[in-house]
C-alpha positions as CSV (number, residue, x, y, z in Angstrom):
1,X,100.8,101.3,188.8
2,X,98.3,99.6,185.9
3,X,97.9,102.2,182.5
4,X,95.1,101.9,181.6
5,X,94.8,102.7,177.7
6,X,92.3,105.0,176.3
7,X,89.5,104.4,174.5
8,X,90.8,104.8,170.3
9,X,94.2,103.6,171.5
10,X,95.9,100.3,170.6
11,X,97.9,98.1,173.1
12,X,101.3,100.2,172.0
13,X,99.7,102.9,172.7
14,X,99.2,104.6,169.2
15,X,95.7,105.2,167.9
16,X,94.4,102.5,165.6
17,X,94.0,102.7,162.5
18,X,91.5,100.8,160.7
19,X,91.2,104.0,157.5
20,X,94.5,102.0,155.3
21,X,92.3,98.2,155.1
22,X,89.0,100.3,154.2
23,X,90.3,102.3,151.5
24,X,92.3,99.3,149.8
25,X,89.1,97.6,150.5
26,X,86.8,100.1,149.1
27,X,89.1,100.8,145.9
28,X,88.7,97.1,145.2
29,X,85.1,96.9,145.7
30,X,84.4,99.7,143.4
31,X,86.4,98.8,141.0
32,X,84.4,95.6,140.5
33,X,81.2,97.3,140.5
34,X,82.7,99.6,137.5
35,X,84.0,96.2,135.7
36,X,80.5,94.9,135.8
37,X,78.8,97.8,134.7
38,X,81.2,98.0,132.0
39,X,80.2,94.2,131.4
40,X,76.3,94.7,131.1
41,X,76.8,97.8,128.9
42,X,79.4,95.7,126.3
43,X,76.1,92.7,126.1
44,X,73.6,95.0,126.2
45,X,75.2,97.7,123.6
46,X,74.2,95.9,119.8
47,X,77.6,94.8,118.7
48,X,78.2,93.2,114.9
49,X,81.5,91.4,114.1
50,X,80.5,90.7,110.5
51,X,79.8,94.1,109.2
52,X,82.2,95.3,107.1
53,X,84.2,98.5,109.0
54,X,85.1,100.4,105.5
55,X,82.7,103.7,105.3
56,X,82.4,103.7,101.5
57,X,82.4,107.8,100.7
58,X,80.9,109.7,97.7
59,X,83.9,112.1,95.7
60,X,82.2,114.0,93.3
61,X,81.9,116.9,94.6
62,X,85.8,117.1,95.5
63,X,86.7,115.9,92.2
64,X,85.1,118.6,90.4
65,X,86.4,121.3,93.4
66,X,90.1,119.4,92.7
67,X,89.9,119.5,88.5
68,X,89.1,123.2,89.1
69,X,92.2,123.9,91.0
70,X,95.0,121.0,89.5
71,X,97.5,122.5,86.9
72,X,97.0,119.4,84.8
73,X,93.4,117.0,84.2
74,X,92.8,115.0,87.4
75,X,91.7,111.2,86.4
76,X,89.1,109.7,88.1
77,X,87.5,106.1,87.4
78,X,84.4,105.7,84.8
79,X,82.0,103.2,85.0
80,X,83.6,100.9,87.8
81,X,81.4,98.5,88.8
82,X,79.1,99.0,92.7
83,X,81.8,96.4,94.2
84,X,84.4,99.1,94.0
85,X,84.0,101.0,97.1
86,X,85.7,104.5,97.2
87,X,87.1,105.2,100.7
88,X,89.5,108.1,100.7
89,X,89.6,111.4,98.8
90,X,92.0,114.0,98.7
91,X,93.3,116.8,96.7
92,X,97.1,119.2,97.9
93,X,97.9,121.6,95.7
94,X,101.0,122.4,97.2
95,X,102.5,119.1,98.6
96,X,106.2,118.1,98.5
97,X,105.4,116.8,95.5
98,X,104.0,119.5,93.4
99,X,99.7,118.8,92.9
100,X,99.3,116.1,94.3
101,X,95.6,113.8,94.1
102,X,94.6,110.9,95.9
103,X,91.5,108.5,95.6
104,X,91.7,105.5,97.5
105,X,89.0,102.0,96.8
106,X,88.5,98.9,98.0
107,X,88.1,96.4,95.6
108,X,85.2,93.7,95.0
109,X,88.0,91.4,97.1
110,X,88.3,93.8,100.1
111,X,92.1,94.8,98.5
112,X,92.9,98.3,98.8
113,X,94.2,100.3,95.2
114,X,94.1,103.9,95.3
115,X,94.8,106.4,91.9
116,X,97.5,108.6,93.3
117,X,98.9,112.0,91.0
118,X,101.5,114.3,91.1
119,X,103.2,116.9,89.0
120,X,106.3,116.6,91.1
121,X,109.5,114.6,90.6
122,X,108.0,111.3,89.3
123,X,110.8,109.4,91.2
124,X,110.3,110.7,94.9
125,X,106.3,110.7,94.2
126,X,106.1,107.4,93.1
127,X,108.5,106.0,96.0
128,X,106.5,108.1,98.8
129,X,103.2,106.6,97.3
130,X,104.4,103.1,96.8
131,X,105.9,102.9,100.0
132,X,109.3,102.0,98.0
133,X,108.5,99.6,95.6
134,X,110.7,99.1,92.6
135,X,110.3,99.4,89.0
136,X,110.4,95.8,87.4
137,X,111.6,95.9,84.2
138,X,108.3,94.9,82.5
139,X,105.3,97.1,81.3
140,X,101.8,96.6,81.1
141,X,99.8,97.5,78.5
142,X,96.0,99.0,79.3
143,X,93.8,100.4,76.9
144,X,96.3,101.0,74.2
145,X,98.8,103.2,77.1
146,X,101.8,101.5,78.4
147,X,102.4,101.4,82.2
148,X,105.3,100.7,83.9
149,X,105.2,97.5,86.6
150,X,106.4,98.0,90.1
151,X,106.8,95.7,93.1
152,X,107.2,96.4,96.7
153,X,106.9,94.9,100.5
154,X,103.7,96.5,101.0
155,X,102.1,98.0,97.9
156,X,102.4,97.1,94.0
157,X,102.0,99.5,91.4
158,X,101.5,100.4,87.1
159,X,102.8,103.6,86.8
160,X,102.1,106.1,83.8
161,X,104.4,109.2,83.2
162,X,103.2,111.5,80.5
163,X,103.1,115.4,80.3
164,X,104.6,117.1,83.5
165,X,102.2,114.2,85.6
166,X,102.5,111.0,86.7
167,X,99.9,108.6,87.3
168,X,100.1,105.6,89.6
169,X,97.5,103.1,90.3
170,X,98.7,101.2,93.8
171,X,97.8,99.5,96.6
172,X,97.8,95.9,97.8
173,X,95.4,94.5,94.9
174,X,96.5,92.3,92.7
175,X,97.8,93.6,89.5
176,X,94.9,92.3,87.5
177,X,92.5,94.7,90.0
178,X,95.6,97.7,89.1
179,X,94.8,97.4,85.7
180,X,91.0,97.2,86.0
181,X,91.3,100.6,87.8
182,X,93.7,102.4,85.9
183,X,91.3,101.2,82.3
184,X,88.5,102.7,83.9
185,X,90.7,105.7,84.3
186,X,89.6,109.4,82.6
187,X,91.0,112.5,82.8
188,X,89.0,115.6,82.7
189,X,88.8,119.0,83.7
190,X,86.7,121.3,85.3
């Protein structure tokens, strides 16, 4: 006696299956399709290595919101030159570390320095704002006001302590850019 198979069958009998090649098959085909869209959108999308990716910002009005609100005169930078690029504001008024204000730059040499103040303990605030650089030894004076010189891994520092507030100009610029920031430094209230 001959079996015949039925139509759909395969020769051990079970039905074929051809659903397992077309789906790997089909995954892989559309996945190249979405690669090359992706591919004509990225050089058909106006792309610009060279621009420069820091967003200066304007701080005025959260200076003069901050000075209203700070326990002690908030210093902000007079008369910096255009090449100094403000990029981060910020004002806490109840941080770990007391009042605390930040105002971050770039300066004309793409270096970051940021004026940073607390009314906290100087020695925590100055280590958290630092990232943990250490006090030198050696001060530096600017504009008739002596500041202490700090090093660290990642940021330097000239730090000020006077009145219940510490002021610390920081960042990775050189010191010569510190002191050019911290001179043009006023403090004023609103």
């Amino acid at each position: 006696m001959v079996v015949q198979a039925e139509p759909g069958m395969g020769d051990d009998g079970c039905v074929a299956s051809k659903r397992g090649t077309q789906t790997a098959r089909d995954m892989v085909l559309s996945m190249l399709v979405i690669l090359l869209g992706a591919g004509l959108v990225y050089l058909f999308i106006p792309h610009d290595d060279s621009l420069d990716p820091v967003r200066p910002i304007t701080y005025d009005t959260e200076l003069a919101t901050a000075r209203r609100a700070a326990p002690y005169p908030l210093a902000a930078p007079v008369g910096l030159p255009e090449t100094w690029r403000a990029t981060s504001v910020r004002y806490d008024g109840q941080s770990d570390h007391g009042a605390v204000w930040h105002l971050g730059f770039m300066d004309p040499d793409n270096e970051y320095a940021a004026v940073e103040q607390g009314d906290g303990k100087p020695d925590a605030f100055i280590a958290e704002v630092t990232h943990g650089a250490e006090p030198t030894g050696e001060n530096r004076t600017v504009d008739g006001e002596e500041w202490e010189r700090y090093e660290g891994p990642k940021y330097d520092a000239l730090v000020h302590r006077e009145d219940g507030v510490t002021t610390v100009v920081t960042g990775t610029a050189p010191f010569d850019s510190l002191a050019r920031l911290a001179a043009a430094l006023e403090a004023g209230e609103n």
